[in-house]
C-alpha positions as CSV (number, residue, x, y, z in Angstrom):
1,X,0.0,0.0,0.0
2,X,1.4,3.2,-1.1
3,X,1.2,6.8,0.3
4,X,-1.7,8.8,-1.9
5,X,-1.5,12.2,-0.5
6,X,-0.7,14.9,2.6
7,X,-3.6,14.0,5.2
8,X,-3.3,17.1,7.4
9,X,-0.4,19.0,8.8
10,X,-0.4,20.4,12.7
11,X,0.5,23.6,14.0
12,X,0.8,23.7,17.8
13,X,0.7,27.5,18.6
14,X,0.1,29.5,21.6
15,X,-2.2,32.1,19.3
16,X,-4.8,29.9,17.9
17,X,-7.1,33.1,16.9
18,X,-4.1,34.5,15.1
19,X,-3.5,31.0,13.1
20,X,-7.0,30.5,12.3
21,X,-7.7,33.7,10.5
22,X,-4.4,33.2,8.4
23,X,-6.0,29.8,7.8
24,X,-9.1,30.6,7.1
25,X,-9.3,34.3,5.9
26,X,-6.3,34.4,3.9
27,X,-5.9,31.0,2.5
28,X,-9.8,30.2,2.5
29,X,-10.1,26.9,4.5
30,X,-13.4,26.4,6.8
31,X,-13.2,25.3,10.5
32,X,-15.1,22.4,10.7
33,X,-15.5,18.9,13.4
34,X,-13.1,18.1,15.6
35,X,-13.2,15.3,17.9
36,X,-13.1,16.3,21.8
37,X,-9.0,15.9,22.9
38,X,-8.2,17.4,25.7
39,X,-6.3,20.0,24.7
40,X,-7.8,23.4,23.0
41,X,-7.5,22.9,18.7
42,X,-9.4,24.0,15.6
43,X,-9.4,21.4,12.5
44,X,-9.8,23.0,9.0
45,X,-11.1,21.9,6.0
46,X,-11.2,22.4,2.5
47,X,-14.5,23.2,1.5
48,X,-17.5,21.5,3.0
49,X,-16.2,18.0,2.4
50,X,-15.4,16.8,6.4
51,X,-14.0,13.3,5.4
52,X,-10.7,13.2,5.4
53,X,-10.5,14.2,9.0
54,X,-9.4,18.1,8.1
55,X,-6.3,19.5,5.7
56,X,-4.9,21.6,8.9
57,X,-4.5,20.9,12.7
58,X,-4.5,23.9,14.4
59,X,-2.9,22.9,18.3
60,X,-3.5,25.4,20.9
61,X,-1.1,25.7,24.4
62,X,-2.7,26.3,27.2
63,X,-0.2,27.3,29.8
64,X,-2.7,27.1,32.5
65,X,-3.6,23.6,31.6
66,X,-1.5,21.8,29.5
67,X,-1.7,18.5,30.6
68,X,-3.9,16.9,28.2
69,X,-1.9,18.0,25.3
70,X,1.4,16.7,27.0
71,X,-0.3,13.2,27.9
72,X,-1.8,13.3,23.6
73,X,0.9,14.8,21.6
74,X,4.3,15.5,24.0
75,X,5.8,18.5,25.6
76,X,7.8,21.2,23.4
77,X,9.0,24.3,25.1
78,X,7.5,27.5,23.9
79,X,10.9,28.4,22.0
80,X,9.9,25.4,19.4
81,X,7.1,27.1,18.4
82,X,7.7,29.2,16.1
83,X,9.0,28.8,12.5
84,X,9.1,25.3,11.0
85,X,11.9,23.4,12.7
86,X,12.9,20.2,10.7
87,X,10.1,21.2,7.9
88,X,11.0,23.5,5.9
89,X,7.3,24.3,4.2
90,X,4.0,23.1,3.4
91,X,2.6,23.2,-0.1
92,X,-0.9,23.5,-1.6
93,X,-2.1,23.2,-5.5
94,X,-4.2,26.3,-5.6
95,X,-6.5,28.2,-8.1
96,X,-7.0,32.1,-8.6
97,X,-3.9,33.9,-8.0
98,X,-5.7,37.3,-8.2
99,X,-7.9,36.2,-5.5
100,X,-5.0,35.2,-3.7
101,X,-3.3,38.6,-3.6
102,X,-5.9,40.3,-2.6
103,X,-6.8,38.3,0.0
104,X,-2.7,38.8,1.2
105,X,-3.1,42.3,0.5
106,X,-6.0,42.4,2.7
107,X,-4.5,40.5,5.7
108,X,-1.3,43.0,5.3
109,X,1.2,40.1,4.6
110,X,4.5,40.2,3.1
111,X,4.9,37.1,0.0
112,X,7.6,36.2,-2.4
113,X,6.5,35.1,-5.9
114,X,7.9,33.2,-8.8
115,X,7.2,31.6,-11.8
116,X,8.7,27.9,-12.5
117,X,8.2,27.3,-16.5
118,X,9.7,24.0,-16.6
119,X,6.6,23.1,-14.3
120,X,4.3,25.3,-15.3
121,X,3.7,26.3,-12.0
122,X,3.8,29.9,-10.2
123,X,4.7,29.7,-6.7
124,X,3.6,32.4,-4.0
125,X,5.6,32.0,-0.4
126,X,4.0,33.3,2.7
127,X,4.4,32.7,6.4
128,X,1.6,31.9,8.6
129,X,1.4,33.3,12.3
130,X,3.4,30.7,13.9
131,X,6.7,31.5,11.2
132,X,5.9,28.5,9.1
133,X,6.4,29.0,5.5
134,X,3.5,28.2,3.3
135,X,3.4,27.4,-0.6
136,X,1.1,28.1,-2.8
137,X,1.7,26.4,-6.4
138,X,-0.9,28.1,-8.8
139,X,-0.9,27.5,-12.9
140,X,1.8,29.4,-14.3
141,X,-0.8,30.8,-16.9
142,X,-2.7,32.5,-14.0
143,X,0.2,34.7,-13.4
144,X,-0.5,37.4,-16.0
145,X,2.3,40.2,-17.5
146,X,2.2,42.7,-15.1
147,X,0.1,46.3,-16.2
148,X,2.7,48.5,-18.0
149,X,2.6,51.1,-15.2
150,X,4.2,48.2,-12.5
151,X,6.4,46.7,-15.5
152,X,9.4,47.9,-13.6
153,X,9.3,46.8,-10.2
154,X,8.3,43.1,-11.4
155,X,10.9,42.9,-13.5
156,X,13.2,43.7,-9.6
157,X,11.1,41.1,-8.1
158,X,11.5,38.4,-10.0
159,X,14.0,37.0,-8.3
160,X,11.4,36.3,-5.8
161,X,12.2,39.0,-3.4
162,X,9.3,39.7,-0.3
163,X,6.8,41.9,-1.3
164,X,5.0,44.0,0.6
165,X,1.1,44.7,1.0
C-alpha cells in the first residue's frame, strides 16, 4: 500500500485566533468537526467535504492547563514554536492567483513570488502566524504580465524578493 496524499499538517501554537484567521481568511479553509481531545484545537477543511479528518491541525497551548496536550501529543518548550523546525514548508495546488493577492493584500502580509516554467507552476511563499512558510503552487498561466505602469518593479522582483502589502 502506497502513500496517496498529505492527510493534514499540525501547528501547535500559543495564538490559535491569530492562526485560524491566516487559515481561514487568507488562504480560504473552513473550520469544521473536531473530535473532543483534551487539549484546546481547531481542525480545518477544504471546503464542506469533512471526510478526510481536516487538511490543517491547528494545536492550541494552554499554559494554564497543558496536561492533556502533553499526555496526547508530548511537551515542546514555547521556544519550538515558532517557524518550522525540521520542515521547511507546506505546499498547496491552488487556483485564482488574483484572489490570492488580494486576500494577502487584505490580511497585510509580506509574499515572495515566482514563476517555474519548466513546471508550469507559479509559486507564492508566505508565512503563517506561527513562522511556518506556506506554498502556494498556482498555474503558471494565471500569473499574468504585469500592467505597464508596475512593469518595472516586477521585473526587480522576479528573483522572488518579499513583497510587501
Amino acid at each position: 500500500m502506497g502513500i496517496s496524499k498529505l492527510a493534514h499538517f499540525s501547528i501547535r501554537t500559543t495564538d490559535m485566533e491569530a492562526t485560524k484567521r491566516f487559515y481561514v481568511d487568507v488562504m480560504g479553509f473552513k473550520e469544521g468537526f473536531r473530535p473532543p481531545f483534551k487539549f484546546p484545537g481547531i481542525w480545518l477543511y477544504q471546503g464542506g467535504d469533512e471526510a478526510d479528518f481536516g487538511v490543517v491541525h491547528i494545536i492550541g497551548v494552554d499554559p494554564n492547563d497543558p496536561q492533556g496536550l502533553i499526555e496526547y501529543l508530548g511537551d515542546k518548550s514555547a521556544d519550538s514554536l515558532h517557524g518550522s523546525g525540521a520542515v521547511d514548508h507546506v505546499a498547496f495546488l491552488a487556483t485564482d492567483l488574483p484572489d490570492m493577492h488580494r486576500r494577502l493584500k487584505a490580511a497585510g502580509l509580506n509574499y515572495r513570488e515566482r514563476t517555474v516554467p519548466s513546471l508550469g507552476l507559479h509559486q507564492v511563499f508566505v508565512e503563517e502566524p506561527s513562522g511556518l512558510t506556506v506554498e502556494l503552487n498556482f498555474p503558471a498561466s494565471e500569473a499574468l504580465p504585469p500592467p505597464e505602469s508596475e512593469a518595472a518593479s516586477a521585473k526587480q522582483q522576479s528573483d522572488c524578493k518579499w513583497r510587501q502589502p
